[in-house]
N, C-alpha and C positions, 0 to 999 in steps of 0.2 A: 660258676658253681664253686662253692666252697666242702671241702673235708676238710675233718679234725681227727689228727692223727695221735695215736699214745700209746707209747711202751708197751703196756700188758691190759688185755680184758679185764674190765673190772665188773659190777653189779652198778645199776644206774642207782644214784640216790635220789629218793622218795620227796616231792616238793608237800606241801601240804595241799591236800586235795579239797575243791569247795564241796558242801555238802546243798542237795536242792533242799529246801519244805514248799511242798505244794507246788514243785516246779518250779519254783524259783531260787536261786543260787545264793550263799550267804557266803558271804567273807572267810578266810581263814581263820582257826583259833589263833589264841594268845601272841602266839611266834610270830605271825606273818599279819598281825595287827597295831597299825599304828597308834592308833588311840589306847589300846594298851599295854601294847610291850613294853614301855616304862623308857625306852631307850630316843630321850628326844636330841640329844647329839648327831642325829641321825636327818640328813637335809631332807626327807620326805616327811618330817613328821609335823604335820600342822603349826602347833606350836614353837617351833625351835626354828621358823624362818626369820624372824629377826637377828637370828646370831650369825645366820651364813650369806648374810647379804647377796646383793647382785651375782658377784665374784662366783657362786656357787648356784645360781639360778634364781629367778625370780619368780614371783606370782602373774599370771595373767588371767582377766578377770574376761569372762567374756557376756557381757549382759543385756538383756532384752527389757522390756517394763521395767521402770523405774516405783518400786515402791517407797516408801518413805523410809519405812522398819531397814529394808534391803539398805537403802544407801546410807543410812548414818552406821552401819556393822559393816558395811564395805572399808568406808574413809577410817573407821577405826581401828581397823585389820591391814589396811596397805601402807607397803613403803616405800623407800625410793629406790627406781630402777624397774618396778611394777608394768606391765603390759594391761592399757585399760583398751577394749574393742565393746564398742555401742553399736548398734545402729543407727543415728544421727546427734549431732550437737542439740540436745532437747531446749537450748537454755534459746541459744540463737535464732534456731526455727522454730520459739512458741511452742513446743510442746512438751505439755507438764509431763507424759508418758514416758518419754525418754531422757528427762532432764537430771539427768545425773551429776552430782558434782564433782567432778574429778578430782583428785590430787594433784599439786604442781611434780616437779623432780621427776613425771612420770610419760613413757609413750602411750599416744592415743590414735586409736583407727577410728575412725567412721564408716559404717556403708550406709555414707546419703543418700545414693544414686539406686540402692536395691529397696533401699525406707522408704523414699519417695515414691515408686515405682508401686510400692506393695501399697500405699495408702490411697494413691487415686486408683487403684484398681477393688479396693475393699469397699471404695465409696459407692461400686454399683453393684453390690452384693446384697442379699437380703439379710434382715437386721438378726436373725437367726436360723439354723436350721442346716441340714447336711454340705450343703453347695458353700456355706459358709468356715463350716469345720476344716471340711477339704483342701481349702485357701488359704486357711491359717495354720495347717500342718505344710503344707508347699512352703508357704512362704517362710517357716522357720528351719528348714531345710537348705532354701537359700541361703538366709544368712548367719546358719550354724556353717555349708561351707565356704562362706566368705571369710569367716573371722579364720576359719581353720589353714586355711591359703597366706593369712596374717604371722601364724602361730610359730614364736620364733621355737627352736627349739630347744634353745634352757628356759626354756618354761618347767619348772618343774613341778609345780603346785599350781592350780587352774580351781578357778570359782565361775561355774556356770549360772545363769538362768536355767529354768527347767523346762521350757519351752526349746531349748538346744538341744539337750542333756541324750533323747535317744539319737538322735543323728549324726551326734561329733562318736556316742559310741560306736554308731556302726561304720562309721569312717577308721577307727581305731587310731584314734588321736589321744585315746589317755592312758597308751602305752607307755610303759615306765613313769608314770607321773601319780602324786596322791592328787583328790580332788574334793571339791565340797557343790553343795549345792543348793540354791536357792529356791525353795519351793514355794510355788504360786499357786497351788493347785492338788487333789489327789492325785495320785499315779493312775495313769491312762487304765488298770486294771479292775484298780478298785471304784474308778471313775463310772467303767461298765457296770461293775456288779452292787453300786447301789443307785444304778440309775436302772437296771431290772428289776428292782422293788416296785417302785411304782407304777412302770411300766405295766407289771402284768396285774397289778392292783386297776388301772384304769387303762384298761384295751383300748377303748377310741380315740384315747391320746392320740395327736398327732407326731408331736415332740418328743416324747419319753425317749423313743426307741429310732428316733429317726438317721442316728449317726453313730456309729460306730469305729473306731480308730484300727488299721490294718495291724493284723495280728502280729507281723515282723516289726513294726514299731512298738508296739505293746511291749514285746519279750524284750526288744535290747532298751526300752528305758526301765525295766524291772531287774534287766541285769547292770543297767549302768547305778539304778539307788544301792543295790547291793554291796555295791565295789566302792562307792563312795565313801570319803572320810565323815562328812559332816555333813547333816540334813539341815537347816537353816530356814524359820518360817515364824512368824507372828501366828500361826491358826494354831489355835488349842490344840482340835481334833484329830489335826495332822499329827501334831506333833506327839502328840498320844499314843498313836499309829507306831510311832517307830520309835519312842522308848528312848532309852538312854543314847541313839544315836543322833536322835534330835536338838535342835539347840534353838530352845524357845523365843523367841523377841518378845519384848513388852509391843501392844497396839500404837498408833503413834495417834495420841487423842487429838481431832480436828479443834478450830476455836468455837466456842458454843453460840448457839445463834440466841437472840429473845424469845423465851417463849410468850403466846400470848393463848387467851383461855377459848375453848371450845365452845359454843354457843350451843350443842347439841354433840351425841356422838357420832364420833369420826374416824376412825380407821385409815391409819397410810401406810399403803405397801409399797414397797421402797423399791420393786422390778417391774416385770411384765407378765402379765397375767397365763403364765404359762405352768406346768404340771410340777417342773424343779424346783420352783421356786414355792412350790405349797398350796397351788391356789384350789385346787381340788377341795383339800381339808379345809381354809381357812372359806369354800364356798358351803360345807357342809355346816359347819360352823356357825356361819352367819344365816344361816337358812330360815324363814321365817321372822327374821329381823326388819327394822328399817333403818337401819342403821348406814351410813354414809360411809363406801369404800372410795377409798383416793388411791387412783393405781398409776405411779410413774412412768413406764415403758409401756409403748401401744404395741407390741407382740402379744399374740393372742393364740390359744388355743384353734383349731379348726375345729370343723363339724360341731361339736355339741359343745359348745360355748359353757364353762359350769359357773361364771357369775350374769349367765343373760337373764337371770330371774332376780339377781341383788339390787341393792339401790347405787349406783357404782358412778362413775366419773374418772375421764382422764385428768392428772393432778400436774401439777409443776413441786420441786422442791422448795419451795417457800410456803407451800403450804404444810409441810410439815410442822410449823411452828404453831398453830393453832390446831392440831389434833390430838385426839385423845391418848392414841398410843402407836407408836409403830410396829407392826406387825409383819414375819418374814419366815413362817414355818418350813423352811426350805429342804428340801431332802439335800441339795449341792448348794453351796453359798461359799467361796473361798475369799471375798473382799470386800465386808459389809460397812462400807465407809459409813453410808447415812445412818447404820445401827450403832456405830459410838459417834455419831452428829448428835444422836437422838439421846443418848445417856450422858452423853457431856453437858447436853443442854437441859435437862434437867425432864426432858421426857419419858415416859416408861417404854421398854424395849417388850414385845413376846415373839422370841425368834426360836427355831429348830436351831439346837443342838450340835448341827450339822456348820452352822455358821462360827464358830470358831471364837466366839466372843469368850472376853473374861467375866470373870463373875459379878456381879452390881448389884447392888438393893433394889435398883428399876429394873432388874431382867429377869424375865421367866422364860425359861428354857422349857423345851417342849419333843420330846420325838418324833422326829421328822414321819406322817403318818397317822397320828394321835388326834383324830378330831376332837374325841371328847376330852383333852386334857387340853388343849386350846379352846373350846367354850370356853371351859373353868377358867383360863389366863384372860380370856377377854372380859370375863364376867367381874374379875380381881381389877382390873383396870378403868373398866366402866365404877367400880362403885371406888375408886381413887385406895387400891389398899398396895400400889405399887409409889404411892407417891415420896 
């Protein structure tokens, strides 16, 4: 047991107090703000870690998915003396997921043996759905506390993946340290409440409403974006979301494939015919047509199937090159690779809003919902006024 013992009673002084909106905790003003108190001499301030080198603490980066945007704003941001922890060497075990390119001058963790462990066991899981959710918050649990078991403690600046981000906070590992964060995704909150739009818009969904994230994880990753220095994301929408504490990436544009010409129209959906990803609206849509849907991922709707009356086919990505348009009215879409495959290559994109794309002469954006305003994009497409 520790006292702290002092001459005379005094009056405690007053720290800056976080204020909630909506139940959720915001930062302090001005004073107790790194991004604006102006004071970057200061070794927690994002910016001013190149001037205090090692000597004074380093950055440790601790990351999950490897996206593209994420790793070239990593390797441009770190320096030497840096703490990198992955969960496997992506480059040596063939996988593009986790193939990060490290810096040299730097320590590096692996946890192969929890990677490994977690991918033969997700290989007998079903390709979506609650059983699945559950597995992939376990297992990022794991190995948020494996890297934290790593975490030297002059760490003083920490870049997470956001797949970690609630469980290193309820570990309280980002005490005394500023932090930034990688976001792959909406926040587990906003994740629910626009995934209840169309849930209660289509009751027989099977999917809408099938999983739901436990509420103590919910609250400490809404308190950990709060406390965070820097939001860090390629998605528009996100980054929208959270204003000037975001920090936008350009998309990183794939190489374009040949297009070749449609013999008839064709429609390719770039997922699995499931409720998130739009396929309700883009079945309304098409209703009455006979028009040729190309559906990528065989997850399916239950019960009441809504393209069992369209003219439809399961697709491979190489048949994107001879379709009319790619179409992805998504209410949730956070990594629509095939959606700038398809505007790079000179194909027209009609995707929701919600997908995070940049702006294009081939893309009509759509709200995630909007049957009739996707006809009208399909109809723009079919008669080539997207080209």
């Amino acid at each position: 047991m520790v006292s702290i013992l002092a001459a005379s009673s005094r009056n405690p002084i007053s720290a800056p107090v976080e204020k909630a909106i909506h139940g959720t905790p915001t930062r302090a003003n001005v004073d107790g703000d790194c991004l604006t108190c102006g004071v970057v001499s200061c070794f927690r301030h994002p910016s001013a870690h190149a001037q205090h080198g090692a000597a004074s603490g380093h950055t440790a980066w601790l990351l999950e998915a490897c996206w593209p945007e994420f790793d070239d704003w990593c390797r441009l941001h770190a320096h030497d003396g840096d703490h990198w922890l992955t969960p496997l060497d992506g480059k040596s075990w063939k996988k593009s997921n986790y193939a990060w390119n490290l810096p040299s001058n730097t320590s590096i963790h692996h946890a192969t043996f929890e990677t490994l462990l977690r991918s033969w066991r997700q290989r007998r899981l079903p390709a979506q759905g609650a059983v699945r959710q559950h597995f992939l918050l376990e297992a990022h649990r794991r190995l948020a506390e494996n890297f934290a078991r790593r975490l030297d403690p002059k760490a003083r600046h920490l870049v997470v993946s956001q797949t970690l981000l609630p469980h290193l906070w309820l570990g309280g590992h980002f005490g005394g340290r500023t932090f930034d964060v990688l976001m792959q995704r909406w926040p587990l909150s906003e994740l629910h409440a626009r995934l209840d739009v169309p849930a209660s818009l289509h009751q027989h969904s099977e999917t809408l409403a099938d999983f739901r994230a436990d509420p103590r994880i919910v609250d400490a990753e809404n308190q950990a974006l709060a406390a965070a220095a820097r939001l860090v994301t390629p998605h528009r929408e996100i980054a929208a979301h959270f204003g000037s504490r975001a920090i936008l990436l350009d998309w990183k544009m794939p190489t374009p494939i040949s297009r070749t010409a449609a013999s008839s129209t064709r429609w390719f959906f770039p997922a699995s015919a499931l409720g998130r990803k739009g396929i309700y609206e883009l079945a309304a849509a098409l209703n009455g047509t006979t028009h040729e849907l190309l559906i990528l991922g065989g997850a399916r709707e239950g019960g009441t199937d809504p393209i069992a009356s369209l003219n439809h086919r399961r697709a491979s990505v190489s048949e994107l090159a001879g379709s009319t348009a790619l179409v992805l009215p998504a209410w949730i879409e956070h990594e629509p690779r095939l959606a700038l495959l398809a505007l790079v290559s000179g194909i027209p994109v009609i995707a929701g809003k919600a997908c995070g794309l940049p702006p294009h002469p081939r893309l009509i954006q759509v709200d995630a919902g909007d049957a009739e305003a996707l006809k009208n994009a399909l109809a723009a497409a079919q008669a080539g006024r997207l080209e």
